[in-house]
N, C-alpha and C positions, 0 to 999 in steps of 0.2 A: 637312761634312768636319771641323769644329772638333771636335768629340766624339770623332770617328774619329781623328783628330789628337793628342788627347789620353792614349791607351791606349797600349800597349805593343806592339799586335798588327801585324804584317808583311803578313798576310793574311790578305782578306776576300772573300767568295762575296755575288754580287748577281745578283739576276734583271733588267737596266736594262731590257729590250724588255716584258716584259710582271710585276710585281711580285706576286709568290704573299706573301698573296692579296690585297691590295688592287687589281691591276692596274693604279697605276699607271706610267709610264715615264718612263724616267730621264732628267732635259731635260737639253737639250747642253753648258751650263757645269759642270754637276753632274757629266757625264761626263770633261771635261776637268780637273775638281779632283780628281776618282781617281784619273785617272791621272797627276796631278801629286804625291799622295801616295805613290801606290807607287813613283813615283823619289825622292822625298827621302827615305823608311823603309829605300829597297832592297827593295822589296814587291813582290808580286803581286797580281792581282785575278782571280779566280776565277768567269768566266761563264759563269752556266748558263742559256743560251739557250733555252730551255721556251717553248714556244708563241709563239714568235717568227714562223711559220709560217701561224699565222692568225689575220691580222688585217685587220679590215675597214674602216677609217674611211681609208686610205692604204696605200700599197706599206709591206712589212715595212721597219721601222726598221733602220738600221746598227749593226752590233758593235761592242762597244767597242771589241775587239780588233785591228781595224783600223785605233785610235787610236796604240797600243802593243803592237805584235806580240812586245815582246822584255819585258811587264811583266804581259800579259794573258795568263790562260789560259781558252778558250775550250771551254764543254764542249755537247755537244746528246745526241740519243737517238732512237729511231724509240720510244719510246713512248706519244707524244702521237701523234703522225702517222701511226704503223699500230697494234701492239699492243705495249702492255707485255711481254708475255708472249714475246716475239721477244728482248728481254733483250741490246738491241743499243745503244751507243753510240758514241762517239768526242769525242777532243780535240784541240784545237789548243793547242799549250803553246810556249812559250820554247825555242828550242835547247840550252839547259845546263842545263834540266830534262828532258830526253830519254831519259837513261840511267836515270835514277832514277825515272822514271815507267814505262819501259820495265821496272825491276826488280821494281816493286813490283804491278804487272798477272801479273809472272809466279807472284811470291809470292802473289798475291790470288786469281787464276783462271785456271788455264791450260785451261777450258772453252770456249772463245767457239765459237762453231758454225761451222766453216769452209764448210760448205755455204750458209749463211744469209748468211752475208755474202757470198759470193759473188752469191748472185741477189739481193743488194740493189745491189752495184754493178752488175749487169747495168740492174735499175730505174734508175739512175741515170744510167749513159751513157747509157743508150735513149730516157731522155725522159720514159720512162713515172712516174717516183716525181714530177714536175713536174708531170705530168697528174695522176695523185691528190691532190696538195696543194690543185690549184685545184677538181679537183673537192668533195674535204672542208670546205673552205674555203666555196663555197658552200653545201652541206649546213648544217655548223654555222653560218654567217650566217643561215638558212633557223630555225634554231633560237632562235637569238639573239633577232631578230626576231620570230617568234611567244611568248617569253618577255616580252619588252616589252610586247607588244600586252598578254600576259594580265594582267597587271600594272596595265596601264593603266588596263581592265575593272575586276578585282574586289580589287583595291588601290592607287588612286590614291594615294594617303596616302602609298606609301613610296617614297623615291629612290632608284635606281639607278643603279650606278657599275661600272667597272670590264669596262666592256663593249666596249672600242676591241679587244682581240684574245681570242683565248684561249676556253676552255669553259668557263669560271664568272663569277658576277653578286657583286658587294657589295649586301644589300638594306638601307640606312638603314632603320630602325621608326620611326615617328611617336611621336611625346613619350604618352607613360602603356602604352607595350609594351614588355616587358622582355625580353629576350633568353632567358632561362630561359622565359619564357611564349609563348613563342611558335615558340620550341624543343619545349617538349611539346603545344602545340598540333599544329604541324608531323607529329609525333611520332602523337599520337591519328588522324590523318590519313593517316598512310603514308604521309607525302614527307619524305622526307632532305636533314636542312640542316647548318649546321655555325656554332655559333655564334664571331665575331668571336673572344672571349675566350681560344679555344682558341691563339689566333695572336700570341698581345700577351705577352711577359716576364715583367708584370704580373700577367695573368689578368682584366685590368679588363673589365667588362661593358657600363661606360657608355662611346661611344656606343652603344645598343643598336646591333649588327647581326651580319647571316647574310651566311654563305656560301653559293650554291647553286649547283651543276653542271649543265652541259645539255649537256654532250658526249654520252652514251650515253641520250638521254632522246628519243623521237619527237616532232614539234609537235604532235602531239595530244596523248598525254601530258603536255607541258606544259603543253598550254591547261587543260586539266582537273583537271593538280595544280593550277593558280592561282586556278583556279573554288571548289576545295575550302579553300585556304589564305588565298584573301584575307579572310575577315573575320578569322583570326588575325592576321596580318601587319598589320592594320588599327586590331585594337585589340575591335572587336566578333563575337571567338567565342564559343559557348556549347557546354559540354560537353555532348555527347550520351549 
């Protein structure tokens, strides 16, 4: 919070439940000094609750916003949880930010799909959107899990991180694999990664590492991309 402390800025957007994309989570002092900033700035904090919904090592982590209901603004989405494409969210804001948020939705989109939302609060009082969450919840664990395995198999070399909720993995590269090399490795392969660099202010490359997704990926598919990628990820591929 010292750095944060130091700028001029009022407010800041954090992902504290699950950190795109390093996936780590925001520990409990850490949460208490934010919100102990945004009352001495007169600030806001801005949370975007993204795959908060699944996560496997413990029951989902608390909002911040629960901390500071009158400092926090709390945003989510069914786009993790069913599809993007449904183009549905909502926020939990401040009372005296109500009007002005209420304005600026109007000015922004006055499309939102009154039908769609409707049968999403039907899912919701019903029960039934709780039964999908545990059910995807275990699917993508089911995924999780067979990512690791594959990993373990045909790239022991590399650490993985970032794996406590969510549908993407941090994959460390062992010392003499360069994130560009192993990006077109990847790449000559037909499996889609994302390296680190693309995430950092910076642009820095060192520590080498990737990002990979396994939300929309079967565990076969998995296991099979890892069969194909580990001796990239490893350090001993050979262009075919």
């Amino acid at each position: 919070m010292t750095a944060l402390a130091r700028t001029p800025a009022r407010v800041v957007v954090v992902t504290p439940a699950h950190q795109a994309p390093t996936g780590v989570v925001l520990a409990p002092e850490r949460r208490h000094e934010l919100v102990e900033w945004a009352r001495e700035v007169d600030g806001f904090v801005v949370e975007d609750d993204y795959d908060a919904e699944f996560r496997y090592d413990r029951q989902p982590v608390g909002a911040v916003q629960g901390l500071a209901p009158d400092r926090v603004v709390a945003m989510g989405s069914t786009s993790k949880t069913m599809s993007p494409t449904l183009r549905m969210g909502w926020l939990v804001c401040p009372f005296r930010l109500r009007e002005g948020v209420m304005t600026e939705k109007q000015l922004l989109g006055r499309g939102a799909p009154g039908l769609d939302q409707l049968a999403l609060a039907a899912l919701i009082e019903s029960g039934r959107y709780d039964r999908h969450l545990r059910q995807m919840r275990s699917v993508y664990k089911g995924r999780r899990e067979a990512l690791v395995d594959a990993l373990g198999r045909y790239a022991p070399g590399v650490a993985v991180t970032g794996l406590a909720a969510g549908c993407h993995a941090v994959l460390r590269l062992p010392a003499g694999v360069t994130e560009q090399s192993a990006m077109a490795g990847c790449a000559a392969e037909s499996v889609a990664v994302y390296g680190m660099s693309r995430y950092r202010s910076d642009g820095r490359t060192e520590p080498a590492e990737l990002v990979l997704g396994f939300g929309n990926v079967t565990e076969r598919a998995i296991s099979d991309a890892m069969r194909r990628v580990g001796p990239v990820l490893s350090g001993s591929y050979v262009d075919r």
